[in-house]
C-alpha positions as CSV (number, residue, x, y, z in Angstrom):
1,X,8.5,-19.9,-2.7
2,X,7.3,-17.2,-0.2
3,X,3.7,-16.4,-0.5
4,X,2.3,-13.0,-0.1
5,X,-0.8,-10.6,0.5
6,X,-1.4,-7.2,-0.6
7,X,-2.0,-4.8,1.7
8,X,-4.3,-1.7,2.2
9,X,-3.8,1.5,4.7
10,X,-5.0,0.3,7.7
11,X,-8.9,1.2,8.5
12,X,-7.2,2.9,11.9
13,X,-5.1,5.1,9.5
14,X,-8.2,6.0,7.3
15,X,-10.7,6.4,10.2
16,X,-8.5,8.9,12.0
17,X,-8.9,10.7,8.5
18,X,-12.4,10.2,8.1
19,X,-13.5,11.9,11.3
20,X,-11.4,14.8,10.6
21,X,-8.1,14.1,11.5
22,X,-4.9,15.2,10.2
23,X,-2.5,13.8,8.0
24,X,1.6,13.2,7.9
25,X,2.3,16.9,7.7
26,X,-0.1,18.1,10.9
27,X,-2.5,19.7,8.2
28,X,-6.2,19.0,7.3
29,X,-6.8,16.7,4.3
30,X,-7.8,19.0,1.2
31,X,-11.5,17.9,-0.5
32,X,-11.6,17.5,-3.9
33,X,-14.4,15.4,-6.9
34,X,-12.9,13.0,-9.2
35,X,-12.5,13.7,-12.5
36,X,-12.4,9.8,-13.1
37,X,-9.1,6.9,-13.3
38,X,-5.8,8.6,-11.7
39,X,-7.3,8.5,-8.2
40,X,-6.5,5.8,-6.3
41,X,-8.1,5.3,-3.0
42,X,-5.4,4.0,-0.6
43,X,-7.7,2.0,1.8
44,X,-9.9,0.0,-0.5
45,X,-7.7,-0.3,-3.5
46,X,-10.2,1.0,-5.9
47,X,-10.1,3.9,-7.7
48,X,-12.5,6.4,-7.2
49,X,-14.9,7.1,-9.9
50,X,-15.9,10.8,-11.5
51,X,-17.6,12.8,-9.3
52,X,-16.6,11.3,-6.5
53,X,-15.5,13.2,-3.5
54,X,-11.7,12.3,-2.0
55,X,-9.2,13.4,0.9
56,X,-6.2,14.4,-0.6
57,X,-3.3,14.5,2.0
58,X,0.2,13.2,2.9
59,X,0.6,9.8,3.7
60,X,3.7,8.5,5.5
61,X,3.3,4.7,5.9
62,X,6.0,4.1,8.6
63,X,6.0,3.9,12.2
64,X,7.8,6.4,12.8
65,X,9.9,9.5,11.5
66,X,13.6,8.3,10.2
67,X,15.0,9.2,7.4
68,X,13.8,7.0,4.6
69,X,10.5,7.4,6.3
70,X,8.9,8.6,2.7
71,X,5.8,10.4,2.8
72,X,4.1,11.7,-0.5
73,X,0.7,12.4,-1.6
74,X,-2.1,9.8,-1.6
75,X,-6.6,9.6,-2.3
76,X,-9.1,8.5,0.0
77,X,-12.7,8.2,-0.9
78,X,-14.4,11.0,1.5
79,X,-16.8,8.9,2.7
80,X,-15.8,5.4,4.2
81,X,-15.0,2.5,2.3
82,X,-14.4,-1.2,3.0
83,X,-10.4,-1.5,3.9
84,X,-9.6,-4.0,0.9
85,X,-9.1,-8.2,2.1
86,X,-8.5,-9.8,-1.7
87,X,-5.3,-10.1,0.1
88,X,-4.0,-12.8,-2.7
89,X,-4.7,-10.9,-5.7
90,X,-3.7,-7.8,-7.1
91,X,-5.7,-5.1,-6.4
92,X,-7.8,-3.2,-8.7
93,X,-5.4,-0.2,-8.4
94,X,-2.4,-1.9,-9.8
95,X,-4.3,-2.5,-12.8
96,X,-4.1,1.7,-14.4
97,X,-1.0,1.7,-15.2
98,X,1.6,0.1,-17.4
99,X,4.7,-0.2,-14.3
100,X,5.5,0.3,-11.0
101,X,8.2,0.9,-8.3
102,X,8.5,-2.6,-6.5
103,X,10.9,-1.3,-3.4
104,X,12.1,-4.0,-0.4
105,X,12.6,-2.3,2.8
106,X,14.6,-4.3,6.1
107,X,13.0,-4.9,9.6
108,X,13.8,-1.3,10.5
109,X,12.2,0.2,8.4
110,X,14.5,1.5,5.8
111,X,15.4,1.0,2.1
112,X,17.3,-2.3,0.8
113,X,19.4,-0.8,-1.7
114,X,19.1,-2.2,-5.2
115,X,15.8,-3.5,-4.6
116,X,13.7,-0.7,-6.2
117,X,12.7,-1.8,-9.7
118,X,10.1,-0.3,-12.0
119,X,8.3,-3.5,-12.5
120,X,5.2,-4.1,-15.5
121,X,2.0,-5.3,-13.6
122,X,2.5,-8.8,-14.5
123,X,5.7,-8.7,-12.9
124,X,4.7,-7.9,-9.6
125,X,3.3,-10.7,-7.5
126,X,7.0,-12.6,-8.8
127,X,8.9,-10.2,-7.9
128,X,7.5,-9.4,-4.4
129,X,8.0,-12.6,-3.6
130,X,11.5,-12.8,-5.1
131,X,12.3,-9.9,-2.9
132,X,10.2,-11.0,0.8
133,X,12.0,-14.6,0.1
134,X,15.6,-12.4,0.7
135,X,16.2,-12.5,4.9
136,X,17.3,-8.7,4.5
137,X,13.4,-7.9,3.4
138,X,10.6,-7.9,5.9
139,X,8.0,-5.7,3.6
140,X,8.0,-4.5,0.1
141,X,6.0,-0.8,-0.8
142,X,4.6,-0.8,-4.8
143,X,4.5,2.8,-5.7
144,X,4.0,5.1,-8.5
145,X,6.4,4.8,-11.1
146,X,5.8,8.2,-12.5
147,X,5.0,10.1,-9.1
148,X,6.3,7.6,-6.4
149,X,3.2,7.7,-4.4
150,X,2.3,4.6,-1.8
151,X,0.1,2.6,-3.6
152,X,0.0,-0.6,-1.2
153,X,2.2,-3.1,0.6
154,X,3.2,-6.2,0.1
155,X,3.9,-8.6,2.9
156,X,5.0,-12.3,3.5
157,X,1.5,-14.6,4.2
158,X,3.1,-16.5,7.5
159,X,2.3,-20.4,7.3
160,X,0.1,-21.2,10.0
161,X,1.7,-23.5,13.1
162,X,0.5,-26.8,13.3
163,X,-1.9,-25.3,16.4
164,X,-3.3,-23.0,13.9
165,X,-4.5,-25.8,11.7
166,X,-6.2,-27.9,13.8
167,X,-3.7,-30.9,13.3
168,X,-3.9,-31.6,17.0
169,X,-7.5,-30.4,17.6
């Protein structure tokens, strides 16, 4: 069994768009206020309540341009929030909606074909690990199944070395 942690955009990511930065495109995050559930915010995994104020902007959460290097619209609450670190349980956004895409992607960064499965809620946590146990999968995205936006990452939780554990302390 390969165990895993959900993970948020990186505070680095969200900082740079906090203090007026621009996003994947080169262009200035829009404002808008939340009209209530459908807004997501990509850094704490909450979403953000009515009346709230949020970045909207393209996100591209690669390394690098490349071709699969998908980059779609995502929220951010305009003022900062704590990055999320419930790294073991699902997070509060991937409780709004029935499914999502559940999508492995290889060491380099690009899709592993015939992964990508709309996948109900409960499904999830099993089936990222089913896909980060294959040695052709080094990260799994969990996206919109209706819009394909990012939503979060899922990646392998690496068993600490002996070292690490303080067997030989």
């Amino acid at each position: 069994m390969t165990a895993i942690r959900f993970v948020a955009m990186p505070t680095t990511d969200a900082e740079q768009l906090w203090n007026g930065g621009r996003d994947a495109y080169d262009r200035l995050p829009e404002t808008i206020v939340s009209d209530g559930p459908g807004h997501p915010c990509r850094h704490c995994l909450q979403n953000i309540d009515a009346g709230e104020a949020l970045l909207v902007f393209a996100y591209r959460p690669f390394p690098k341009l490349q071709p699969y290097a998908e980059t779609g619209p995502v929220f951010l609450h305009k003022q900062p929030c704590a990055r999320y670190t419930a790294e073991d349980i699902m997070p509060p956004v991937l409780t709004t909606s029935r499914d999502f895409i559940v999508r492995g992607y290889s060491e380099n960064d690009r899709i592993v074909y015939g992964t990508g499965a709309v996948t109900a809620i409960g499904d999830i946590p099993a089936y990222g690990e089913e896909l980060l146990g294959r040695s052709d999968i080094t990260y799994v995205h969990v996206r919109s199944a209706r819009n394909n936006c990012f939503q979060c990452r899922i990646d392998k939780v690496e068993a600490p070395t002996l070292a690490e554990t303080g067997a030989f302390s």
